[in-house]
TORROLUM-454436 format. One line per 10 residues: number of its first residue (from 1); their letters; for each residue x, y, z of C-alpha. Coordinates in steps of 0.001 Angstrom, whole numbers, plus 500000, padded with zeros to 6 digits. Last residue first. Layout:
NUM	A	X,Y,Z; ...
This chain:
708	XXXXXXXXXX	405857,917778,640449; 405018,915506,643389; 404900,917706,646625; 407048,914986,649388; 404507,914146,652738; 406442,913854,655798; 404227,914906,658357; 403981,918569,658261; 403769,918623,653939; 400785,916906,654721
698	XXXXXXXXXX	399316,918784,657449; 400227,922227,655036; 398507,921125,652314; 395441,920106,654090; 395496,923206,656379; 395488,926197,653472; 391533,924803,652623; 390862,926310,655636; 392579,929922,655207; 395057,930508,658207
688	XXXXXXXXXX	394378,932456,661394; 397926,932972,663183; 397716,932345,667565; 397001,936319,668567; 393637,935955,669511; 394866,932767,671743; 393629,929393,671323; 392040,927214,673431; 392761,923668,673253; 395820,923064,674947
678	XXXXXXXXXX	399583,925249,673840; 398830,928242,671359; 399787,927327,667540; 403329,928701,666429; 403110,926500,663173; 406937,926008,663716; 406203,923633,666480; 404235,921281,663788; 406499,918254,663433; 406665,918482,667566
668	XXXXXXXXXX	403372,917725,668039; 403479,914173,666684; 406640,913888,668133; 405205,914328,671398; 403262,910651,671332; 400115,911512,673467; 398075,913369,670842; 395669,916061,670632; 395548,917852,667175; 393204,921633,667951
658	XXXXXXXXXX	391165,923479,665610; 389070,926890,666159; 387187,928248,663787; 387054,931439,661891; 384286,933209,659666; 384896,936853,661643; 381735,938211,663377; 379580,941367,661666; 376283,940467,662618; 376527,938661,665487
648	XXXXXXXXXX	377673,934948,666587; 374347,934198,667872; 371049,935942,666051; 374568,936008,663329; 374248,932095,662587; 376712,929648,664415; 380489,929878,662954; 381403,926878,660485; 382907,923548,660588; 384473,923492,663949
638	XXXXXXXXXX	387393,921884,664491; 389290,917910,665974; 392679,916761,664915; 392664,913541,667229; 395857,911426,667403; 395707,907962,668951; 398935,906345,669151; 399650,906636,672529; 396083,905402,673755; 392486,906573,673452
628	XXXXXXXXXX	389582,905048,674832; 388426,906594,678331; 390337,909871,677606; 389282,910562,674156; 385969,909370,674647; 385868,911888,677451; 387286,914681,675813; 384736,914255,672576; 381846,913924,674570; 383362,917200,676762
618	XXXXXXXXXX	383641,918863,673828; 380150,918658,672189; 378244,919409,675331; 380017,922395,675873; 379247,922966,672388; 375878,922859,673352; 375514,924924,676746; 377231,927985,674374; 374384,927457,671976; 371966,927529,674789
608	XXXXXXXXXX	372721,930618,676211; 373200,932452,672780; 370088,930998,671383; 368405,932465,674875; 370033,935788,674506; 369014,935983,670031; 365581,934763,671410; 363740,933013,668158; 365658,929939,667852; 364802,929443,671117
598	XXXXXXXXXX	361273,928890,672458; 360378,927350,669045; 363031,924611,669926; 361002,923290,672712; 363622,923266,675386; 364423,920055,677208; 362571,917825,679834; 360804,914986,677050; 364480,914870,675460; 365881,914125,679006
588	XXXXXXXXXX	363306,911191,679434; 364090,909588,676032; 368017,909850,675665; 368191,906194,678345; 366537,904486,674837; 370138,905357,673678; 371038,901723,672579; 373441,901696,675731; 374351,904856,677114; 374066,903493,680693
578	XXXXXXXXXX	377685,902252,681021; 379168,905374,679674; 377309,907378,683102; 374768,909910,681238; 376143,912944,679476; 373097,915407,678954; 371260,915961,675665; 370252,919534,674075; 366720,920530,673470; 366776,922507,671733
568	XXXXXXXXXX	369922,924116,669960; 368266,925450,666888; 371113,925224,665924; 373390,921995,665702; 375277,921441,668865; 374697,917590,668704; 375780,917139,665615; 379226,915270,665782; 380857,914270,662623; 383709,911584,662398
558	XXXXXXXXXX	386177,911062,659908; 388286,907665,660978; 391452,906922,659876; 392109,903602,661469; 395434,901752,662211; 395829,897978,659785; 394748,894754,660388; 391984,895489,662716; 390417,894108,666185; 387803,895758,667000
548	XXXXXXXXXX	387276,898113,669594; 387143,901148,667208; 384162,899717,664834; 381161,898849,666118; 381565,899852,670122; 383933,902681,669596; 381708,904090,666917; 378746,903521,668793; 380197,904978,671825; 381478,908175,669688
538	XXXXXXXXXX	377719,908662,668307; 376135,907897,671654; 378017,910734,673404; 377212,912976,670215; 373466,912776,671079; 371666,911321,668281; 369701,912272,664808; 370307,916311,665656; 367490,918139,663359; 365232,918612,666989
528	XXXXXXXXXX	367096,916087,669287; 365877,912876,667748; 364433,910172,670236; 366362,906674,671315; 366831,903432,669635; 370429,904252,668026; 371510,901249,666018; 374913,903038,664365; 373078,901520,661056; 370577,904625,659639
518	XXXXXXXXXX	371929,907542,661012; 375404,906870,659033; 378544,904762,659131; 380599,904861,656069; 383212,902135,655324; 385918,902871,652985; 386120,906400,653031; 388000,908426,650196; 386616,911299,650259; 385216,911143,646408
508	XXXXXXXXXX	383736,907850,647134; 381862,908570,650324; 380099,911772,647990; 377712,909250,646419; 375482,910333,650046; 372552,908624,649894; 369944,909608,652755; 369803,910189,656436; 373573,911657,656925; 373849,913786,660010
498	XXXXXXXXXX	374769,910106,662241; 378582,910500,659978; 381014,908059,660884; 383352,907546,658193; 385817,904647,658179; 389216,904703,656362; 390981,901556,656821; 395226,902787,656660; 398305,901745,655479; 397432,901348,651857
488	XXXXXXXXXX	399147,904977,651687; 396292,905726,649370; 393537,905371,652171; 395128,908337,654554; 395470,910172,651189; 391678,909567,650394; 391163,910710,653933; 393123,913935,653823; 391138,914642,650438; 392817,913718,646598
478	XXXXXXXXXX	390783,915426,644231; 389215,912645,641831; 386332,914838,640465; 382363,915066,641145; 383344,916045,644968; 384922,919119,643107; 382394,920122,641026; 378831,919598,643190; 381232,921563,646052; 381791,924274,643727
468	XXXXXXXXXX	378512,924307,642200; 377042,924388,646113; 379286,927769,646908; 382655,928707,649064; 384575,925484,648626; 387777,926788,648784; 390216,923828,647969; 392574,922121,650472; 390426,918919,649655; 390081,918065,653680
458	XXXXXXXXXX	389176,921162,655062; 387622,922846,652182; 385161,919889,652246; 384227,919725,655134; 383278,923382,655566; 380863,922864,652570; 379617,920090,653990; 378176,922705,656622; 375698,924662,654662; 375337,926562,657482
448	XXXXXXXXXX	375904,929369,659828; 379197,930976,658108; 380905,928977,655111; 384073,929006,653885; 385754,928474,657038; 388807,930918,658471; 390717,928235,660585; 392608,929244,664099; 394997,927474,666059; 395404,924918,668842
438	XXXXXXXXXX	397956,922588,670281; 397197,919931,672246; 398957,917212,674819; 397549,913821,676302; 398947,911776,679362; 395558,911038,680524; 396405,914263,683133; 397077,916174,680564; 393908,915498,679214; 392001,915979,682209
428	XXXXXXXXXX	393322,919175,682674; 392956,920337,678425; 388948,919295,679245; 388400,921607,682091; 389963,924244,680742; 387706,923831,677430; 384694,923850,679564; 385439,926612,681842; 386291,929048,678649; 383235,927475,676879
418	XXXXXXXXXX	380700,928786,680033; 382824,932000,680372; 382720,932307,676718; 378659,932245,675475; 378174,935715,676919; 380954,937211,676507; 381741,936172,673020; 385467,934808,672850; 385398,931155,672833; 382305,930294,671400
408	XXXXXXXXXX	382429,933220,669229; 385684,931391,667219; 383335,928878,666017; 382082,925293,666861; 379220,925113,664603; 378871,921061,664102; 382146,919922,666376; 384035,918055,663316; 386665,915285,664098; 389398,913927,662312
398	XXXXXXXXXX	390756,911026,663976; 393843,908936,663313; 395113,905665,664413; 398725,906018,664253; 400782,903166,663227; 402804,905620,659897; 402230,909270,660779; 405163,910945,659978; 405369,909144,656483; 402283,910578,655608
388	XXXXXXXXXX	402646,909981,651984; 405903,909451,650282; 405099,905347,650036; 401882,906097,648445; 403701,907950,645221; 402780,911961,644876; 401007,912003,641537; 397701,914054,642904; 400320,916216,645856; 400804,919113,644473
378	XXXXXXXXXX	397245,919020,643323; 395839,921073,640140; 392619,920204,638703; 390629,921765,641050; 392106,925146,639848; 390779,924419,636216; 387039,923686,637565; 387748,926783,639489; 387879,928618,636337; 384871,927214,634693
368	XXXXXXXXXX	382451,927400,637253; 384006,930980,638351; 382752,932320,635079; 379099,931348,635481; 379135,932841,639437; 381039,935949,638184; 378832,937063,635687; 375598,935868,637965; 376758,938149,641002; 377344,940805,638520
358	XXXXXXXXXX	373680,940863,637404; 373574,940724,641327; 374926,943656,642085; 373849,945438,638845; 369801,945154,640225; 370743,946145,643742; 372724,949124,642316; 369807,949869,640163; 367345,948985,643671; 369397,951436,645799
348	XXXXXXXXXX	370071,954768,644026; 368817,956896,646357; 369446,960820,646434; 368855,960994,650688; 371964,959583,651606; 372564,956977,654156; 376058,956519,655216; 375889,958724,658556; 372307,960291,658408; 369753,961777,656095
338	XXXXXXXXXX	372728,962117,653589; 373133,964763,651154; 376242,964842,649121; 375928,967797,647419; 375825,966741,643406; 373288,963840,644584; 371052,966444,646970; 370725,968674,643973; 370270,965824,641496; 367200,964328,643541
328	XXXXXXXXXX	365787,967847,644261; 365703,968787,640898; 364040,965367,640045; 361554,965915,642596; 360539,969016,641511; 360261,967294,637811; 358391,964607,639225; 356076,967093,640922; 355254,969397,638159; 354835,966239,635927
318	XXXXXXXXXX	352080,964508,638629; 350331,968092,638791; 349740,968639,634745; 349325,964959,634381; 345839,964378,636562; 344508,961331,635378; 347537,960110,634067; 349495,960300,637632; 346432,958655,639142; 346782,956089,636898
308	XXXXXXXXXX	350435,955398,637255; 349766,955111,640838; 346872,952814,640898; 349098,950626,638695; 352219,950344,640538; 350479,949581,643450; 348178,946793,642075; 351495,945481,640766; 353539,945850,644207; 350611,944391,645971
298	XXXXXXXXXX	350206,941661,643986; 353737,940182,644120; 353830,940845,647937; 351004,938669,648254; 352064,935838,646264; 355387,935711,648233; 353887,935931,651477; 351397,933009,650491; 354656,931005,649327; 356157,931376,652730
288	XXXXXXXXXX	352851,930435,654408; 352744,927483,652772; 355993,926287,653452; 356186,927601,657059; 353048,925261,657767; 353866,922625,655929; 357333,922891,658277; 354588,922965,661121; 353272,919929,660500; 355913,917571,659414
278	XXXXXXXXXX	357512,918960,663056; 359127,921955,664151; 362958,921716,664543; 363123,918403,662225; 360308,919838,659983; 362313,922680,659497; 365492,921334,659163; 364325,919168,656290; 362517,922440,654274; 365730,924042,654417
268	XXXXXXXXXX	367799,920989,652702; 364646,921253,649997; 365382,924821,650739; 369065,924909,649891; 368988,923714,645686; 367757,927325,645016; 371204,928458,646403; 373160,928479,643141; 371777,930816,640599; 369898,933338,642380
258	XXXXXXXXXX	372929,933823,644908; 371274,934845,647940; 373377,937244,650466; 376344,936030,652654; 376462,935211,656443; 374284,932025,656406; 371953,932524,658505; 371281,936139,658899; 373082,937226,655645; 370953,934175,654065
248	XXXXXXXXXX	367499,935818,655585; 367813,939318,655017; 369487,938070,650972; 365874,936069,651160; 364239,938918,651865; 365720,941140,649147; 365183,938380,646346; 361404,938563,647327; 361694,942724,646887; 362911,942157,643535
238	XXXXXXXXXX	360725,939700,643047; 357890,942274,643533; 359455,945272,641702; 359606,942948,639049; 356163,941792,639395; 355274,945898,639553; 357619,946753,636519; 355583,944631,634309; 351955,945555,635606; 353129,949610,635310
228	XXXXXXXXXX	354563,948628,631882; 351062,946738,630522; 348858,949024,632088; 350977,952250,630413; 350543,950600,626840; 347396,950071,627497; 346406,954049,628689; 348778,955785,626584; 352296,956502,628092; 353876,959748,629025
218	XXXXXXXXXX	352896,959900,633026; 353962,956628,633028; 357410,957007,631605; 358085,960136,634092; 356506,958119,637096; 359495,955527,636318; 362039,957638,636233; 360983,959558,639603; 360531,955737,641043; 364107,955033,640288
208	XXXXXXXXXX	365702,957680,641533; 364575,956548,645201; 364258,959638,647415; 364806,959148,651078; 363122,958111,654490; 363465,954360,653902; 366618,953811,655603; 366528,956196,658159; 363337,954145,659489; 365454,951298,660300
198	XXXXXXXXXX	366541,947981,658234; 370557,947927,658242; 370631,945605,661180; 368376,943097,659437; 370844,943177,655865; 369148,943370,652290; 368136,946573,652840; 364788,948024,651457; 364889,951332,649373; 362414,950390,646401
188	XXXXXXXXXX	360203,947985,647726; 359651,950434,650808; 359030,953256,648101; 356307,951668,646219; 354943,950066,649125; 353974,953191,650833; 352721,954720,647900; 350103,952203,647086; 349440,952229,651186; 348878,955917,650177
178	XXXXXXXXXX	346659,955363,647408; 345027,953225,649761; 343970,955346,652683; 343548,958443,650153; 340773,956815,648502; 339359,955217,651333; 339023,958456,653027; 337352,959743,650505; 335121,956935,650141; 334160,957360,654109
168	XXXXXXXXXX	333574,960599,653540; 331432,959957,650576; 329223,957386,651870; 325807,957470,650329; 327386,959014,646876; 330313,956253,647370; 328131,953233,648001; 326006,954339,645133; 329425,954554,642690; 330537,951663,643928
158	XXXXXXXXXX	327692,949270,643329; 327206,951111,639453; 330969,950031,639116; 330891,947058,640372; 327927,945831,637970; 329539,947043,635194; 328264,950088,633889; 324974,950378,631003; 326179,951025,627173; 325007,954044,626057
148	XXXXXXXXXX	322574,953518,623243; 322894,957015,620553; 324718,955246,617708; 322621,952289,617805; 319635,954777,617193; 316623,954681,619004; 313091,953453,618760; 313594,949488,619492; 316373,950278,622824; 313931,953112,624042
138	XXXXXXXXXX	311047,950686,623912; 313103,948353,626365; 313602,951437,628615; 310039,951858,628808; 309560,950239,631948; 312347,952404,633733; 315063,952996,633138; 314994,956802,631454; 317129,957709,634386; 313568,958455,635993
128	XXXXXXXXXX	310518,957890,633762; 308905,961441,632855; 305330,962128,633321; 305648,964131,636958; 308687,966565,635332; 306546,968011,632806; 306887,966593,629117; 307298,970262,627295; 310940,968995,625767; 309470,965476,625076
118	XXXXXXXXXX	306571,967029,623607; 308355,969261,620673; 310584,966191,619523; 307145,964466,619307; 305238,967098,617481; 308243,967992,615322; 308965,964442,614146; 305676,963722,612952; 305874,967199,611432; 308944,965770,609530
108	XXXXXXXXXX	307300,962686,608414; 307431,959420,610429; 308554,956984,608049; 312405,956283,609406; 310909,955951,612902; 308216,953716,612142; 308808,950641,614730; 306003,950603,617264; 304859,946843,616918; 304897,946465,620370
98	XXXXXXXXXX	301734,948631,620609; 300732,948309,624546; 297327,949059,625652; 296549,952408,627054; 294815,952072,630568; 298578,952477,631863; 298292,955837,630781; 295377,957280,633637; 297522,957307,636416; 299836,959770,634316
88	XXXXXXXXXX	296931,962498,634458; 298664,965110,632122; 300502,967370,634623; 300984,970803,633174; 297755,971889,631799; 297444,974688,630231; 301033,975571,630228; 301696,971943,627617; 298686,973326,625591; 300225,976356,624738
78	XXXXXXXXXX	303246,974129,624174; 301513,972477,621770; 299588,975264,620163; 303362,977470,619890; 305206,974529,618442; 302217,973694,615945; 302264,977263,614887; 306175,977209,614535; 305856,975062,611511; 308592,974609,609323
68	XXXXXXXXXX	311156,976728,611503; 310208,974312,613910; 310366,970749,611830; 314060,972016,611045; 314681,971799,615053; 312997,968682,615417; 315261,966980,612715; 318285,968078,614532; 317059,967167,617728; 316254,963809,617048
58	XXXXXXXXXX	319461,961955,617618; 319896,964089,620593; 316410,963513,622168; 316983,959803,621851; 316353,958634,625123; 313377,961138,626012; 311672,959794,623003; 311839,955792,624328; 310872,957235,628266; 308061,959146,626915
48	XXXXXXXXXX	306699,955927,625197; 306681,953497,628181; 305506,956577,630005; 302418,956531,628053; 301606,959263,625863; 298566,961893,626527; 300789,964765,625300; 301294,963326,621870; 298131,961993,622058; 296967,965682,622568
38	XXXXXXXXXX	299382,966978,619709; 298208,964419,617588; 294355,965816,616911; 292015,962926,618648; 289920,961236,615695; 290298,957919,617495; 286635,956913,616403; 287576,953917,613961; 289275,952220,617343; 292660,950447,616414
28	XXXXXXXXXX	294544,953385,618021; 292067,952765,621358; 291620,956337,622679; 293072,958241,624902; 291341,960473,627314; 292384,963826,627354; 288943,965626,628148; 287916,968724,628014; 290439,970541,625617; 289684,974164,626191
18	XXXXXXXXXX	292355,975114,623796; 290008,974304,620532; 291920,971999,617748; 291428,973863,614337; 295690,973491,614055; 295510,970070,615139; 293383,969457,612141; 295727,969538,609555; 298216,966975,611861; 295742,964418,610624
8	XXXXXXXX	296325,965291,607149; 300208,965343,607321; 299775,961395,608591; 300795,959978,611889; 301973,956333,612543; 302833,956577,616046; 305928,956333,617985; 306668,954498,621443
């Protein structure tokens, strides 16, 4: 509050007696409010103490020239001020309000002086704490724009009380999350893209790229260090995203994510999951997965950023230790430091992580072109229909796929002497049927999945190692064992195939006349987790719709059993062949299986029930074999892939075993010089060829002439 105060009423201030009796104020508007203006300047409501006391800096200079002006005023006031120290405060609220108080840039200098002079003898009982109080809206109309500080965010003013009422507590906060900001910093930075390789050891070193990236922080202004630390912290996030999913495809799949190809697998993903956990639970997953990913995104970038703050906040300290750590970085690189065997301490991880899989998408965009040239070239494309398969001419054929019948079935030690016993079993009742085998080894293309691409390799004789492989070759006219099978004109060509539930344009490209999928083999009975129908009912559908009838010409029929697909719960049980019927029998033993959520995470129980599965798989196969087969029946049946690593292990070989069963010798006699091991088990010293080496090779076996 100011008042408008002439040089003739500060005259008689100076003839004011010291023995003031009274201070009580009188009305401004009141023709007897003769009081001399240092009193009402000490008599002042604290409406107006709280405006001057706001602007004592703005002020100041002008106060101090009022001084040297007239230091008798200055002495009387704050003779005044000592003679009595607390004005009666409970008495200023009788003063009315003057909103109208707006004379600062008319006040004369000794108006100045006499309230500059006051608000520095005000005693400590007449001032207005934090100068908010009621006056504060008079100290908005008296002072300056220049000296308003602008009040704290809500947030800010709640955080700073909580943290003078609690400052252990905030201290410990502090140093709680700068270190969880640290902590994810350097786990992002050094994780392993492999489950075995993730261990303590592996994050215990020092990641070059965080010194260089403290050292551009430190350097940067305030924005422009925001907008990099926010940058590199969503990179640092999808970089650490990417990393899971390699965890996840070396687990399943055997090979790391390829960030151009694979994002097509989780809508096939997303189907296995609600076929081993239900519509519910795959929603579930889903959302949870993208939750994860959301999260880890924001914690990198809020990490990123409290750290580069804290580095600019106190430089000197954050460059002394990112130059120490530098030193020590290039010292333990020139030396060859390692924490342990293979892990050195001088870490270089995410920039070789980075160039990995630049490389990755180099070589993925170049090898679209070049194998579309390699798929373009087929020995056996021109080869005339009456050169084909001349070995083979009256035989009904069967090619056969065991879903994830690898080489651990047969030599793990946990899941072999189950297999072992199953396979022996099987070669004795085919020799006693009057049936021989011979058995070798196939190195797939694929490991724990993405089985189709297995098929494929098999029966184009091209490696079909990636989805835009597979989308390029089953786009051209590649001549498959089938599609040769069909260009003889001496063969149907049927395809049953109960792991198909959609449209599959790819019947064309193999060369199958009639396809038989999920939807018309007329199975009644329950799904086995992703498994449409038990493999037993597969084979007697086939035999019941297609094999028993009466046809023109020999079948070559492509089958594919599922029954041993992972998660491997539950798994059917053979039931007597005349009790298969429309599978309705499969309801009661699918009620007393495994739930598959009690499996697929236990690495001994997947193993256990894995092995039980392709046990399964086999003898369905034997016994239709057996019960319906005759001399000219030859079977080539394989497995497509090996089961995941939780079952085949982390470092297991890609191969397969495949076995032709036939009654007719000769059949087996065309391939003597492949030195496969005699019945269906093959030895780990029977040759391992390349899959996609087999279709050339079958031809060529059974009388098949290269065309030029």
């Amino acid at each position: 509050m100011s008042f408008n105060t002439s040089s003739r009423q500060l005259s008689k201030t100076d003839e004011a007696p010291e023995d003031v009796p009274s201070q009580e104020v009188t009305p401004l508007d009141s023709p007897e409010a003769g009081t001399p203006e240092a009193e009402t300047a000490e008599t002042e409501t604290p409406e107006a103490e709280t405006a001057e006391a706001s602007v004592p800096e703005a002020e100041a200079p002008e106060a101090d020239a009022a001084e040297v002006e007239a230091p008798e005023v200055e002495d009387e006031v704050e003779a005044e001020a000592e003679a009595d120290p607390e004005p009666e405060a409970a008495e200023a609220p009788e003063v009315p309000d003057v909103p109208e108080a707006k004379a600062p840039e008319t006040e004369t200098p000794e108006a100045q002086t006499s309230e500059a002079t006051t608000s520095e003898t005000e005693t400590p009982g007449a001032e207005t704490p934090e100068a908010e109080g009621p006056g504060a809206e008079a100290s908005d109309v008296d002072a300056p724009e220049s000296a308003v500080t602008p009040r704290p965010r809500r947030w800010r003013r709640v955080w700073g009380g909580w943290r003078e009422k609690y400052p252990v507590a905030a201290r410990v906060l502090w140093w709680t999350t700068t270190a969880v900001a640290l902590a994810v910093v350097v786990v992002a930075l050094l994780m392993p893209t492999q489950a075995d390789k993730v261990r303590v050891a592996a994050f215990v070193r020092l990641p070059v790229e965080a010194i260089f990236g403290a050292a551009l922080l430190i350097v940067l202004p305030r924005r422009p260090r925001i907008a990099v630390a926010v940058l590199a912290g969503l990179g640092l996030g999808a970089l650490t995203v990417v990393n899971f999913l390699d965890i996840g495809f070396n687990e399943y799949l055997g090979r790391g994510f390829n960030v151009v190809l694979d994002w097509s697998l989780f809508s096939d993903a997303q189907g296995y999951l609600q076929d081993t956990f239900g519509k519910g639970g795959a929603l579930g997953i889903a959302a949870l997965a993208v939750t994860l990913v959301i999260v880890v995104l924001a914690l990198t970038t809020m990490s990123v950023i409290r750290l580069g703050n804290l580095a600019a906040r106190n430089t000197e300290t954050a460059t002394r230790t990112t130059l120490v750590l530098a030193i020590v970085w290039v010292t333990c690189a020139a030396l060859g430091v390692q924490y342990a065997p293979g892990i050195p301490i001088a870490s270089e991880h995410t920039m070789q992580a980075l160039q990995f899989k630049t490389e990755q998408v180099r070589r993925t965009l170049r090898d679209e072109a070049e194998f579309a040239k390699i798929a373009k070239k087929d020995d056996f494309a021109d080869t005339p229909p009456d050169q084909l398969l001349t070995g083979l001419r009256g035989k009904d054929m069967m090619i056969t796929f065991i879903e994830s019948y690898g080489r651990s079935a047969i030599e793990d030690p946990v899941m072999a002497p189950g297999v072992d016993a199953t396979l022996t079993a099987e070669n004795e009742k085919l020799t006693q049927a009057g049936f021989a085998a011979k058995s070798g080894w196939l190195t797939s293309a694929t490991y724990g999945g993405s089985s189709w691409l297995g098929h494929s390799t098999f029966m184009s004789g091209l490696w079909i190692s990636n989805q835009q492989r597979y989308r390029t070759v089953t786009a051209g006219e590649r001549l498959t064992l089938p599609g040769a099978f069909k260009k003889t004109g001496a063969w149907d060509t049927v395809g049953v195939m109960p792991g198909i539930q959609k449209a599959w344009p790819e019947q064309k490209f193999y060369g199958i006349d009639k396809l038989y999928d999920s939807h018309n083999l007329g199975y009644k009975g329950p799904k086995f987790s992703w498994s449409t129908m038990p493999d037993q009912y597969a084979l007697t559908a086939f035999e019941r719709l297609v094999h028993s009838k009466k046809h023109d010409k020999p079948l070559m029929s492509t089958i594919i059993l599922t029954s041993s697909h992972q998660p491997w719960a539950p798994i059917p049980e053979l039931v007597p062949q005349d009790q298969v019927g429309d599978g309705s029998i499969y309801n009661a033993i699918e009620k007393a299986g495994k739930k598959p959520g009690d499996i697929i995470t236990d690495s001994a129980k997947s193993k256990q029930e894995y092995g039980k599965s392709i046990q399964y798989s086999v003898s369905s196969l034997i016994n239709y074999l057996v019960k319906y087969g005759n001399k000219n029946t030859v079977l080539i049946f394989l497995g497509d892939h090996q089961p995941i690593a939780r079952v085949s292990g982390n470092h297991a070989s890609r191969d397969v075993p495949v076995s032709i069963v036939a009654k007719d010798p000769k059949v087996l006699d065309k391939i003597a010089d492949w030195n496969w091991a005699d019945g269906l088990q093959p030895q780990q010293d029977t040759p391992v060829w390349k899959m996609n080496d087999f279709r050339d090779r079958f031809l060529t076996a059974y009388g098949s002439t290269p065309a030029p």
